[in-house]
Every structure is written in structure tokens, then in C-alpha cells.
C-alpha positions in Angstrom: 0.0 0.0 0.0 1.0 3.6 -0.9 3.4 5.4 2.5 0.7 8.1 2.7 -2.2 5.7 2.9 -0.5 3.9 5.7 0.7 6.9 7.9 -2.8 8.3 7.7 -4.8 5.2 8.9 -1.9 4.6 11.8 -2.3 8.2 12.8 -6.5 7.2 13.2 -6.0 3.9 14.9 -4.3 5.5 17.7 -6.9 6.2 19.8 -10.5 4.3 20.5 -13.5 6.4 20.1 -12.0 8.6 17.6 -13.9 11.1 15.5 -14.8 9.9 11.8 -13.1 12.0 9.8 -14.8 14.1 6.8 -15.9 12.6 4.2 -16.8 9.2 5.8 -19.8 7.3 5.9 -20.9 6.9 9.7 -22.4 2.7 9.5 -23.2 2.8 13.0 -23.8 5.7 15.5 -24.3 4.0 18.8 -28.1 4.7 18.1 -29.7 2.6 16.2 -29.6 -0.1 12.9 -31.1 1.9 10.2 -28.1 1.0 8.1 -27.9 -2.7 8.5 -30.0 -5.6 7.4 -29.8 -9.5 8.0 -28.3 -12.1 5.1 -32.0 -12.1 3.8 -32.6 -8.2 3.7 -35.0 -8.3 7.0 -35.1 -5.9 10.3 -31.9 -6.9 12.3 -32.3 -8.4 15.5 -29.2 -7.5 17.3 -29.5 -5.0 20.6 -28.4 -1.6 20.4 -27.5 0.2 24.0 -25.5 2.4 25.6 -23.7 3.5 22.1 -23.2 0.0 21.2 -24.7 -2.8 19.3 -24.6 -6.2 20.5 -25.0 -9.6 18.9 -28.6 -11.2 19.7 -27.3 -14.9 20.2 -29.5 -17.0 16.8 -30.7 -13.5 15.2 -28.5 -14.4 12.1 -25.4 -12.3 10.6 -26.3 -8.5 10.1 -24.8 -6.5 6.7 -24.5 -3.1 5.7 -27.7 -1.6 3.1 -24.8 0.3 1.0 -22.2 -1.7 -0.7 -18.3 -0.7 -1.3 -15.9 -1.0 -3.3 -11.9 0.1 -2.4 -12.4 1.6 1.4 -11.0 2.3 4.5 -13.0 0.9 7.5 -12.7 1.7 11.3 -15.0 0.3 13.9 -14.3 -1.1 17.4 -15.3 -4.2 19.6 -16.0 -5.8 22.8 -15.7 -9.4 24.2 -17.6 -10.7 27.1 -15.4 -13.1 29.4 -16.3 -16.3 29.0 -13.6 -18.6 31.2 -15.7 -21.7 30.9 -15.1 -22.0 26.9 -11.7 -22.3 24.8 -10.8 -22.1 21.4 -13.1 -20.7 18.9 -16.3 -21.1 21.5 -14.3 -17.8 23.8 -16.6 -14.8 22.3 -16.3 -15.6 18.9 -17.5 -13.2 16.0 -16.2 -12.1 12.1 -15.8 -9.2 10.4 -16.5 -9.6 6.7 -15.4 -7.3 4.0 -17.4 -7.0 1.5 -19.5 -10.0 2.8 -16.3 -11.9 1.6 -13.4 -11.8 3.5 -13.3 -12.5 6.9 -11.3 -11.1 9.8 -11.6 -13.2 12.9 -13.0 -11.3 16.2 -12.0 -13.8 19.3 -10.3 -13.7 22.6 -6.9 -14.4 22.2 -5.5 -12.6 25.2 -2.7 -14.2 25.4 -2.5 -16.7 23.0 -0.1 -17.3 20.0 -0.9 -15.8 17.0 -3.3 -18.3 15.2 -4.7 -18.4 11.6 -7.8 -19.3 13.3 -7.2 -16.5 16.0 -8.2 -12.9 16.6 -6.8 -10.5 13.9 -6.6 -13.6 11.4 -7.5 -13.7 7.6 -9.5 -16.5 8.8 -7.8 -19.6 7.1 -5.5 -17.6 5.4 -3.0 -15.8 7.4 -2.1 -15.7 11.0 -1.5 -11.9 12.5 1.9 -11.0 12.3 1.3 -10.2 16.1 -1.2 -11.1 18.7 -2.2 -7.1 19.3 -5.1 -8.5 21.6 -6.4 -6.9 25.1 -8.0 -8.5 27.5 -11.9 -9.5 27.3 -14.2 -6.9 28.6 -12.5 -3.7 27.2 -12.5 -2.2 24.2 -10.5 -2.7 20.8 -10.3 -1.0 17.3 -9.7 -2.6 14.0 -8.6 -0.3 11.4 -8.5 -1.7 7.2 -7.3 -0.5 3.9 -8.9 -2.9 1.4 -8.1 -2.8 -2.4 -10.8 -5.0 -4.1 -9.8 -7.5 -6.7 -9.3 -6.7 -10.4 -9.3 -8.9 -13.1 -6.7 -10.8 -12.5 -5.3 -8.9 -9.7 -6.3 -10.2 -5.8 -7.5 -8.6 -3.1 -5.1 -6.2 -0.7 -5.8 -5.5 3.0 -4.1 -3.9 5.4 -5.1 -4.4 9.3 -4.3 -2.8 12.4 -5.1 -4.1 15.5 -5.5 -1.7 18.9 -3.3 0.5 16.6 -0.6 -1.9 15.7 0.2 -3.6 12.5 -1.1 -7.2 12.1 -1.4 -7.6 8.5 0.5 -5.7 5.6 -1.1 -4.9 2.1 -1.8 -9.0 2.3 -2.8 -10.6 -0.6 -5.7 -12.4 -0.1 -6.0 -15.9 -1.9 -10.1 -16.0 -2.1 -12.8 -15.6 -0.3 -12.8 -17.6 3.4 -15.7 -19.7 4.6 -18.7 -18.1 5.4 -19.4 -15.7 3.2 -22.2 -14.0 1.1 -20.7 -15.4 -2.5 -17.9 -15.9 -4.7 -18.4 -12.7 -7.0 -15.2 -11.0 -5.8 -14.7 -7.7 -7.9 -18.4 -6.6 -7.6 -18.9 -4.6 -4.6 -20.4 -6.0 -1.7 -21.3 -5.0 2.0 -19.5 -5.2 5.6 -21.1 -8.3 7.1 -20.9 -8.8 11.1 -21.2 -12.3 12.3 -23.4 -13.8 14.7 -21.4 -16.8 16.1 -23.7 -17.5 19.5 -22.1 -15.3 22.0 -23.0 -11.5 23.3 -19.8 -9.5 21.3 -20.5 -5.9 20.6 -19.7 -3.1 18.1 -19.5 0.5 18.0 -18.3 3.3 16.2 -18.1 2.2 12.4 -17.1 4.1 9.7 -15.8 3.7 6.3 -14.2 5.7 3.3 -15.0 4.5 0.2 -12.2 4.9 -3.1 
């Protein structure tokens, strides 16, 4: 990715709860789910308090109305604790670009960095750090995604509570999960309902 693009999107990942900048498209506002839809195009099911939106355990996946193309995404999450479970049953959720390409949102406090793990390119690529916080606070993920063209893949870049987990990664496909196969045509942000209670807030995006 170009130097500029990625001094400007570590400059915004530096602090949680930062303003979106002009020009952006606000997805979620902490008040309510006019933007989003489930899989099917129906009324989401998901709770919305306190500035946040939180996954309705069996309410199905929620996506974005607008579709995108090239863009640069911000939003920021929160795990529950759940000591009982391990592995991929510890407050489990996925961020999908463009309903495609998964990100993997997980509690890994701790843990090595995983291809399966929190910050992964779920099935693809491993973080190149575990940038992870403990569960119960909250955490940013910050992308610069370059769709595919032609014959050209995919790009992303990911930053994780501000530091580098992924750069300008050429994605291989689209992971498990997703909306469809049409990569090139522009497609939604897709959060994932995986059974357990993780919330959202402040999403934005920048589209070109």
C-alpha cells in the first residue's frame, strides 16, 4: 500500500473512540440499525445500548444496506469473558469485508498468534502479532482494502488496537462463510453472529 495511505490510517488507529473523519460514511452511530439488514434483507435483531450494538445470540449475521468498493474501514469491539469455553467457542465473531473476506474477532489474550485467531484472515493468514487486550475492554480494528481486479487479488491492510497485524496481504479467495464468490463486484460489511454476546460500535468507512 502507498506510505501516505498507511501513515494516515496509523495516525486514526491510535486512539479508540476517535472522530470519523470528513468525508466518511458513519455505519453505526451507537443509536440505532437503520443501516444494516440481515443475510436475507430483513429488520436486524441484534441489541443496540449504551452507544453499542450487541449480537442477539440465533438472530443471524447483520450486513451493511450500502455496498463498497476500495475503502477504508474503522470500527471497534468488545468481548464478554467467558472462562468456561476455549478455542473458537471464547466470544467468537467475524468481520467480513465486502461479505467476503473475513477477519476473525476472538479472545486471544494471550494466545499465540493463530490463523484461526483474533486478527486472522480467517484460514489464510495468521496476524503477524497477537495485538489482543484482555476481554471486557474495548478494541479497534482499522482496514485499507483494495478490491480484486481482473486478475489482480485482493489487498488488505489491518491494524489491531493500533498496531500492524497484517501488511497490504494478498488475499487468496474468499474464506468460509461468506455472502458469495463474485469477488470484484462490490459487496457489503457483514458482522457475524457466532452465539455469543460480542459488541460493536463506532463504524465508519471511506469509500475509493
Amino acid at each position: 500500500m502507498f506510505r501516505r495511505e498507511f501513515l494516515g490510517l496509523l495516525a486514526a488507529a491510535r486512539l479508540n473512540r476517535q472522530r470519523p473523519p470528513a468525508g466518511a460514511v458513519v455505519l453505526f452511530d451507537g443509536k440505532d440499525l437503520s443501516k444494516w439488514v440481515t443475510r436475507n434483507g430483513t429488520e436486524p435483531g441484534w441489541r443496540v445500548a449504551d452507544g453499542y450494538m450487541e449480537v442477539a445470540p440465533g438472530a443471524g449475521d447483520i450486513r451493511t444496506t450500502q455496498t463498497f468498493q476500495d475503502f477504508q474501514l474503522h470500527l471497534e469491539f468488545w468481548l464478554p469473558l467467558m472462562e468456561q469455553a476455549s478455542g473458537q467457542a471464547r466470544a467468537n465473531s467475524g468481520v467480513y469485508l465486502q461479505g467476503r473476506y473475513e477477519i476473525q474477532v476472538l479472545d486471544s489474550y494471550g494466545a499465540q498468534p493463530a490463523i484461526d485467531g483474533c486478527g486472522a484472515i480467517y484460514g489464510q493468514a495468521a496476524p503477524i502479532r497477537n495485538a489482543s487486550r484482555r476481554p471486557m475492554t474495548w478494541q479497534s480494528y482499522d482496514f485499507v482494502f483494495r478490491a480484486p481486479r481482473g486478475e489482480e487479488k485482493g489487498r488488505v491492510t489491518v491494524l489491531h488496537n493500533a498496531m500492524l497485524i497484517h501488511n497490504n496481504f494478498e488475499l487468496s479467495g474468499v474464506t468460509g462463510g461468506n455472502i458469495d464468490g463474485n469477488e470484484g463486484a462490490p459487496g457489503p460489511l457483514l458482522l457475524q453472529d457466532h452465539g455469543d454476546p460480542v459488541r460493536y460500535r463506532n463504524i465508519w468507512i471511506m469509500s475509493g
